[in-house]
C-alpha positions as MATLAB code, in Angstrom:
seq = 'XXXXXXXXXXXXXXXXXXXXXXXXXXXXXXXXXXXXXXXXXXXXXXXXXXXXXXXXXXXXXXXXXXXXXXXXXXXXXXXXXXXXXXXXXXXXXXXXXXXXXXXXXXXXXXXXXXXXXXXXXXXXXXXXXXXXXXXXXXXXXXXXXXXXXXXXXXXXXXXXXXXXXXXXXXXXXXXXXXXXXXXXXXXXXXXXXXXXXXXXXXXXXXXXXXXXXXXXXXXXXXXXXXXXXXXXXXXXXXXXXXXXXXXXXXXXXXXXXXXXXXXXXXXXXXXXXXXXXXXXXXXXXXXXXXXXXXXXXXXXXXXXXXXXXXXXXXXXXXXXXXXXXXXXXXXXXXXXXXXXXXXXXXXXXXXXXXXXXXXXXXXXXXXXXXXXXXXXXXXXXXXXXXXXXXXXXXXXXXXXXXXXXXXXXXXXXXXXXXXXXXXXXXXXXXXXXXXXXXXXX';
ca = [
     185.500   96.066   64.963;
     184.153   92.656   66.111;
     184.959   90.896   68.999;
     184.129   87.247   70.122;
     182.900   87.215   73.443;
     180.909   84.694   76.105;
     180.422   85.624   79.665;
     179.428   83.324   82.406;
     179.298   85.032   86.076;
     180.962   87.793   84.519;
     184.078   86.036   83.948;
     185.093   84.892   79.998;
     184.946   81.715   79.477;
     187.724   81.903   76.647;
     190.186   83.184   79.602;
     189.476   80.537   81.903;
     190.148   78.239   79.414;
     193.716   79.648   78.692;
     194.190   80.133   82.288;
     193.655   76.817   83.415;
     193.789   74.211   80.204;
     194.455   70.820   82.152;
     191.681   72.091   84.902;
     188.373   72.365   82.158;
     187.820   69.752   79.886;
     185.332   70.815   76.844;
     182.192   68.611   76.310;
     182.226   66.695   72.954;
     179.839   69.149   71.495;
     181.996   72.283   72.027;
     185.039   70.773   70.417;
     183.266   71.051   67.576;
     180.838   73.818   67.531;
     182.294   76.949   65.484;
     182.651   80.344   67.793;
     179.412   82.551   67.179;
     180.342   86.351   66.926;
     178.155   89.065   67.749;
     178.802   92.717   66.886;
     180.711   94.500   68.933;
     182.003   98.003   69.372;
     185.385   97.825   71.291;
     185.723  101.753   71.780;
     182.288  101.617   73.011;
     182.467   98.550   75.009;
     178.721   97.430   74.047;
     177.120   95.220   71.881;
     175.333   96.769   68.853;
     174.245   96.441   65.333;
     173.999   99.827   64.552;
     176.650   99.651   61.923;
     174.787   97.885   59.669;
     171.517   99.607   60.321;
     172.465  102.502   60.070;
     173.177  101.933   56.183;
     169.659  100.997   55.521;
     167.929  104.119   58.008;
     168.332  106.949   55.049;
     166.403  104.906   52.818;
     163.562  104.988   54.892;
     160.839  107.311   54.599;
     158.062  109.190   55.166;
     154.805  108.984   53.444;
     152.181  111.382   53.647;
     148.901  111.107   51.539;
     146.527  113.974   51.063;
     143.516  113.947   49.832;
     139.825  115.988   49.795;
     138.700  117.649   53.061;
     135.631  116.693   54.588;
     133.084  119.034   55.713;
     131.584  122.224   54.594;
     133.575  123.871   52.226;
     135.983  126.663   52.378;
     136.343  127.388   48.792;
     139.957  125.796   49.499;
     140.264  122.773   47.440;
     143.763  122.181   48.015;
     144.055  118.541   49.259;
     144.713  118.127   53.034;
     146.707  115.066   54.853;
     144.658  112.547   55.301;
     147.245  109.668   56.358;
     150.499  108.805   56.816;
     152.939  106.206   56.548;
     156.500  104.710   55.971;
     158.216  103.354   52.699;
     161.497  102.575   51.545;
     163.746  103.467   48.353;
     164.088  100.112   46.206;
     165.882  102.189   43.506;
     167.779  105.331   44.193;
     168.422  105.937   40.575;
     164.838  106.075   39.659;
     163.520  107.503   42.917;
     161.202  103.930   43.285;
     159.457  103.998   47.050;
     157.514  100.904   48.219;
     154.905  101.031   50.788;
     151.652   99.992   51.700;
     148.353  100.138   49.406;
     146.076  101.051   52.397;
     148.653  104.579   53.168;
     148.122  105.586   49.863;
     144.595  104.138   49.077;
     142.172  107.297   47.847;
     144.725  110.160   47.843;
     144.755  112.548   45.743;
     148.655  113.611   46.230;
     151.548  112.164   47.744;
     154.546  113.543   49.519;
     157.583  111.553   50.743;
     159.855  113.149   53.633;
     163.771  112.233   54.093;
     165.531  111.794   56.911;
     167.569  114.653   56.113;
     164.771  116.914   56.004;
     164.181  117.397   52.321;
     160.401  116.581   51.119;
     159.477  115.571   47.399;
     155.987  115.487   45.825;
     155.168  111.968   44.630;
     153.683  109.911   41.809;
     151.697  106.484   42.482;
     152.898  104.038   39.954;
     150.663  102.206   40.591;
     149.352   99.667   43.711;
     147.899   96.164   44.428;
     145.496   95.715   46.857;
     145.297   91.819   47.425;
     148.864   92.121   48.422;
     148.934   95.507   50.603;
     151.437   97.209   47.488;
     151.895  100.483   46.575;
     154.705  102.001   44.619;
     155.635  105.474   44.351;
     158.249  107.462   42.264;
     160.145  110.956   43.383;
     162.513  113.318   41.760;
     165.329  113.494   43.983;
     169.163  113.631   44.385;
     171.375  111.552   46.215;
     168.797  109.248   47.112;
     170.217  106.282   49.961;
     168.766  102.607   48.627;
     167.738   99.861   50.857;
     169.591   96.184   49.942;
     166.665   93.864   49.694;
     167.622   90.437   50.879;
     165.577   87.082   50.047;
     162.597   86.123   52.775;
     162.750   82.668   51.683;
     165.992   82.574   53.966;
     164.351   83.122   56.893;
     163.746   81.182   60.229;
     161.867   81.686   63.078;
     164.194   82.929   65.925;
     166.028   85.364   63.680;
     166.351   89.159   64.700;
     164.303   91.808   63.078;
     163.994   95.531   62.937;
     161.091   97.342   62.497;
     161.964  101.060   61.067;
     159.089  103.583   60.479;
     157.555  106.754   61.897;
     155.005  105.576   64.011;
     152.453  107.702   66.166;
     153.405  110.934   65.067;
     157.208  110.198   66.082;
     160.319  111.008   63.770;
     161.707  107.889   62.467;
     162.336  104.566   65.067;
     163.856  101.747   65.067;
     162.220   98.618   67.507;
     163.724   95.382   67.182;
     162.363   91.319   67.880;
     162.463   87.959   66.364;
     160.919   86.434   63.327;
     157.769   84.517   65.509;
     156.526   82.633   62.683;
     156.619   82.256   59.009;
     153.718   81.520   56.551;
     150.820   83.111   58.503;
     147.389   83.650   56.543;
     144.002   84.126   57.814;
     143.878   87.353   58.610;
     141.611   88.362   55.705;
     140.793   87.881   52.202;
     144.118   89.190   50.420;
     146.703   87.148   49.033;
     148.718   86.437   52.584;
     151.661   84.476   53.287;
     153.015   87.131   55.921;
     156.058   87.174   58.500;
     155.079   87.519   61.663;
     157.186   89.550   64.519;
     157.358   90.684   67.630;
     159.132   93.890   67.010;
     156.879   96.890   68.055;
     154.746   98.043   64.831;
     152.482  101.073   65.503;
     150.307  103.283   63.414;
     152.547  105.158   60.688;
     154.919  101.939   60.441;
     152.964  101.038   57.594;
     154.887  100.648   54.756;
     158.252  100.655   56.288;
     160.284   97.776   55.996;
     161.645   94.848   58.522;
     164.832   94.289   58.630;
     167.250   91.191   59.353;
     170.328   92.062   61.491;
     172.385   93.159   58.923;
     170.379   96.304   57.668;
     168.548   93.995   55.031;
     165.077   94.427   54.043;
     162.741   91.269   54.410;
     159.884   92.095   54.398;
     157.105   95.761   54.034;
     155.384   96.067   57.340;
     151.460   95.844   56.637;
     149.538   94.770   59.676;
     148.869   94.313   64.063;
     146.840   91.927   65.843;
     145.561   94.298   68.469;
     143.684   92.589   71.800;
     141.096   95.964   71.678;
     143.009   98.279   72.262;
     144.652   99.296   69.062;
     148.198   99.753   70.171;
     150.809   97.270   69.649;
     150.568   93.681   71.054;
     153.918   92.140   70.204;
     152.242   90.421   66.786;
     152.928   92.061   63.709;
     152.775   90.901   59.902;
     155.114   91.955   56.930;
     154.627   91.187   53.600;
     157.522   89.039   52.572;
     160.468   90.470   50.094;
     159.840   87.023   47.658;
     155.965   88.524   47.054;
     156.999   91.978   47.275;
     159.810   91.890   44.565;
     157.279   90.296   42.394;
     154.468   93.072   42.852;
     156.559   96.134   42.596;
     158.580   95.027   39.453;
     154.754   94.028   37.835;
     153.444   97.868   38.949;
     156.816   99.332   37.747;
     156.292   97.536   34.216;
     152.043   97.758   34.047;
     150.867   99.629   36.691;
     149.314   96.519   37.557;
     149.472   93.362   38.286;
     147.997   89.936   36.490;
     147.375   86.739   38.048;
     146.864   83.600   36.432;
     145.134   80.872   37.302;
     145.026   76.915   38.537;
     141.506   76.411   38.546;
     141.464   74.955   41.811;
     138.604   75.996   43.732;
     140.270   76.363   47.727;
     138.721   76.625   50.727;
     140.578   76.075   54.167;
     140.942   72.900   56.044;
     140.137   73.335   59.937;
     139.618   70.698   62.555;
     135.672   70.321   61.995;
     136.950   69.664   58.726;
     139.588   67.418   59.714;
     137.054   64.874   61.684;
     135.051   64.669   58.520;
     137.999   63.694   56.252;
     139.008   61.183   58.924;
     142.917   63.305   58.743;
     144.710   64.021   61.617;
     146.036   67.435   60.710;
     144.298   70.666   60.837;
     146.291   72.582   58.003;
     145.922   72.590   54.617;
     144.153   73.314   51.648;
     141.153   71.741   50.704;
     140.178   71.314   46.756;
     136.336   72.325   46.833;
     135.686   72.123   43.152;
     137.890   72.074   40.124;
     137.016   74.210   37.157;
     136.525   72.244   34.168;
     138.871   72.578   31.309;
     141.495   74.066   33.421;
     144.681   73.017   34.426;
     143.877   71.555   38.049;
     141.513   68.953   36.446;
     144.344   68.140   33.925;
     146.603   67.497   36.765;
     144.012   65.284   38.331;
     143.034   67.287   41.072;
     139.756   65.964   42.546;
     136.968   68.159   45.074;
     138.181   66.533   48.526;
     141.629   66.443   48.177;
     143.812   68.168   50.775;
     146.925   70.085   49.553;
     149.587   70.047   51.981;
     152.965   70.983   50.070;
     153.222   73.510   47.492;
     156.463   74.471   46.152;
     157.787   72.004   48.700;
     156.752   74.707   51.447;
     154.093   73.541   54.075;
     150.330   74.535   53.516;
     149.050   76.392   56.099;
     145.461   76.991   54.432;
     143.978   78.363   51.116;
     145.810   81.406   51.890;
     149.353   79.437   51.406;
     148.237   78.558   47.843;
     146.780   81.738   46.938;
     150.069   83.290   47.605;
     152.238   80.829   45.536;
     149.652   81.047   42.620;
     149.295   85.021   42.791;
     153.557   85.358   42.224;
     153.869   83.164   39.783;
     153.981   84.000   36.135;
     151.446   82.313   33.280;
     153.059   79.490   32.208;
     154.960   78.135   35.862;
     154.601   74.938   37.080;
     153.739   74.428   40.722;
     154.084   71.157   42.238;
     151.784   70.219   44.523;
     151.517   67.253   47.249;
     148.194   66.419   48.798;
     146.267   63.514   50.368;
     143.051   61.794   48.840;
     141.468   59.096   51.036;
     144.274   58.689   53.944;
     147.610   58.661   50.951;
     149.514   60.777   49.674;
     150.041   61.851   45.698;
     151.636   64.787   43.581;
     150.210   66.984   41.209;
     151.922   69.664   38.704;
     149.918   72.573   38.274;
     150.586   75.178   35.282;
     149.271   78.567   35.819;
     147.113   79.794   32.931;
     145.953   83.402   32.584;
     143.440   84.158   34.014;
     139.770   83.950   31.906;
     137.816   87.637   32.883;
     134.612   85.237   33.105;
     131.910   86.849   35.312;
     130.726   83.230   36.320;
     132.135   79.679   36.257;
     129.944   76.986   36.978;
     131.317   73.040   38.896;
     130.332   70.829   40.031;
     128.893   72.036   43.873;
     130.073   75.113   43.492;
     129.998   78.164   41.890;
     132.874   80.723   41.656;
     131.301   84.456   40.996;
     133.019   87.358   40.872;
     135.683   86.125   43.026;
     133.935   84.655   45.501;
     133.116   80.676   45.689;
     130.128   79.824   47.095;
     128.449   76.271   48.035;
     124.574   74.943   48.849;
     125.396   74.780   52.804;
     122.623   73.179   55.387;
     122.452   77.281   56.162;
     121.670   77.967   52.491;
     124.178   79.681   49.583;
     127.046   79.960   51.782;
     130.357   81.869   50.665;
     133.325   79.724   51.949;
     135.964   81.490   50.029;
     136.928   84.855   48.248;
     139.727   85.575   46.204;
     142.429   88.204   47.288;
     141.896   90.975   44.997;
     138.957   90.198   43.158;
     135.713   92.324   42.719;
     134.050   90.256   45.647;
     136.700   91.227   48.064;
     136.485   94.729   47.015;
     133.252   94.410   48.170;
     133.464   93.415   51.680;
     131.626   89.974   51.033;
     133.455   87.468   53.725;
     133.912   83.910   54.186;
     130.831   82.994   55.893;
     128.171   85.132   54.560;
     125.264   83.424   53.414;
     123.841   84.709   50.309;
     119.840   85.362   50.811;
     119.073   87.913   47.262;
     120.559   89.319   44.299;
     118.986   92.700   43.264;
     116.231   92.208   45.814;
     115.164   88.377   44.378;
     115.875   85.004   46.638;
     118.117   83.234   45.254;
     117.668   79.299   47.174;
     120.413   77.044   44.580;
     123.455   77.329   43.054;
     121.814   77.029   39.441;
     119.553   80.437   40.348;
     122.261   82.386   42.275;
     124.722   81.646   38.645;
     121.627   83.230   36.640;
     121.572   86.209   39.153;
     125.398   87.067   38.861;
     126.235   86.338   35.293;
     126.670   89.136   33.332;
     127.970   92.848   33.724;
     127.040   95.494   35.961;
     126.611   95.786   39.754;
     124.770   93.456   41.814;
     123.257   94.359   45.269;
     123.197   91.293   47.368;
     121.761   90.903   51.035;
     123.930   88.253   53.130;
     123.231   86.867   56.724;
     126.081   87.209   58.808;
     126.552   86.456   62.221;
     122.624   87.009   62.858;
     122.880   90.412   61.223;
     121.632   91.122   57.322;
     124.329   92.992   55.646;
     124.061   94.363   52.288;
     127.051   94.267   49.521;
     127.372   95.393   46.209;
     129.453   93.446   44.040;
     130.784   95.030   40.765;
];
């Protein structure tokens, strides 16, 4: 049962009204402002939205991955847990569980507890690492199923619920607000996370966020930690938009293809700002446009800042890369971005994507994923593509690229001989005054 309810001083405002109707005279803006409801339990006398939770809390689950011991050997090779997470059903009927790639990521067997104590073996479907995706499938009766609602809906302010089994608990529920929308950065996966306050641990992984009605919105994937690894009040979901998309591609492949624009990104940033003469710090900027490909046909030039895609704001390269990744060959994505101080439009079409080891532009080259420009610091990678072989790798934004298979590479023209082709390539990088060493598949 719901109640309306508004309490000033602990007296209702609704009764003074009634009490006293020629005494209180209601400002313009409350004659027309439509009564808010929250849930309320009248037997209980309290406030709650457990009703509608507690619809979505049986679909929630536990995932445990197991996988090879490490040390000396016992002669038992049965695999042993190795880490553990949360998930939700998507699909009751066909016992489909979505959770995070990094839970399941190297197991060797998969088990998924219930909250009413039953435990099922599991079968990975398949996962997706640039978006954090990993779907698994259990034989099992009477099965609860979350209701998945849209994330383009939502606003920051609204409630959320995180729901997992965190620390080593049994399964909890935390709640907060959506504290922004959009967010990307944070690596070099295809991002375009909600972020919340709600309390995310270790072993929430993989369980879902909820709006206030029991909805999922979103597959918890990720903290911002200030050092000391617990929970800071900033967490990041994946949304339900680029979820959907991922789990119905694994369902139907296994995996999941991504076409293409063409479009070379990197990130705009305020150094980058001053030199463009702009007077905004987000966006995309167009480093180098592949030729032949759909980006130069839509008259995308290196320099130009996207701002709008989709008619959703750019926050960075990360913004596009999550648009592009979701979309199906064939979709066209409008664009709006600024070339010299004004403002034009641009429809993309997304083209699979061309399995070329190396593609060559104008001043820059895009290898293996990663895009990579003559810098006053030398080969510098400014970019690498969620997913691709390069992030695989570990090779970051930043590096600067000093030898390929234990040769200098000093241009763009030398470092395109070094990578094209197949097989692995061992690569030694500066970064941040340290040489690292990566080896790119």
């Amino acid at each position: 049962m719901r109640r309306i309810i508004s309490r000033t001083g602990g007296v209702s405002v609704l009764a003074l009204a009634l009490a006293a109707p020629l005494l209180i005279a209601a400002p313009a803006w409350a004659q027309t402002a439509q009564p808010q409801s929250l849930p309320y339990d009248a037997e209980r006398g309290v406030f709650t939205f457990a009703t509608d939770l507690e619809r979505a809390l049986p679909a929630v689950v536990q995932v445990t991955t197991l996988g090879q011991s490490e040390g000396p050997s016992s002669g038992d090779n049965e695999p042993r847990p190795m880490a553990s997470g949360s998930g939700a059903v998507l699909d009751a009927a066909e016992g489909i569980v979505v959770t995070n790639n990094h839970v399941v990521e190297g197991g060797r067997k998969f088990t998924v507890d219930l909250t009413d104590g039953r435990i099922f073996d599991a079968v990975l479907i398949g996962a997706d690492k640039a978006t954090d995706i990993a779907v698994l499938k259990i034989i099992a009766p009477g099965l609860s199923q979350i209701e998945v609602a849209s994330s383009d809906t939502l606003r920051t302010g609204d409630l959320a619920f995180a729901v997992g089994y965190p620390l080593g608990l049994d399964q909890t529920l935390t709640m907060g607000v959506i504290s922004g929308l959009g967010r990307s950065g944070m690596g070099d996966r295809i991002e375009d996370y909600i972020q919340t306050d709600a309390a995310v641990n270790s072993g929430n992984s993989g369980g879902p966020l909820l709006d206030s009605r029991g909805r999922l919105i979103g597959i918890n994937t990720s903290i911002l930690s200030g050092g000391g690894g617990g929970n800071d009040g900033i967490a990041f979901a994946v949304p339900s938009r680029i979820m959907m998309y991922v789990v119905e591609q694994l369902r139907t492949t296994g995996e999941v293809k991504r076409g293409t624009t063409g479009a070379i990104l990197g990130s705009l940033n305020a150094a980058r700002s001053r030199d463009f003469g702009l007077g905004i710090v987000r966006g995309a900027v167009v480093e180098d446009v592949t030729p032949g490909s759909s980006a130069e046909s839509a008259g995308l030039r290196r320099g130009d800042v996207i701002t709008r895609i989709q008619n959703r704001p750019v926050s960075n390269a990360g913004t596009v890369q999550a648009t592009i990744g979701i979309a199906e060959p064939g979709t066209q994505v409008e664009v709006v971005y600024l070339r010299a101080g004004h403002e034009g439009r641009a429809t993309l079409t997304v083209t699979p994507r061309v399995e070329r080891q190396v593609i060559i532009g104008a001043e820059v080259v895009l290898a293996r994923g990663a895009s990579v420009r003559d810098g006053s610091t030398g080969l510098q990678v400014f970019a690498v593509e969620g997913g691709s072989p390069a992030a695989a790798a570990g090779l970051q934004a930043g590096d600067v690229i000093q030898s390929v298979n234990g040769r200098s590479v000093s241009d763009l023209s030398g470092l395109a001989r070094a990578l094209d082709g197949t097989g692995e390539r061992r690569l030694s990088v500066q970064r941040g005054g340290e040489t690292e060493r990566v080896a790119l598949p």
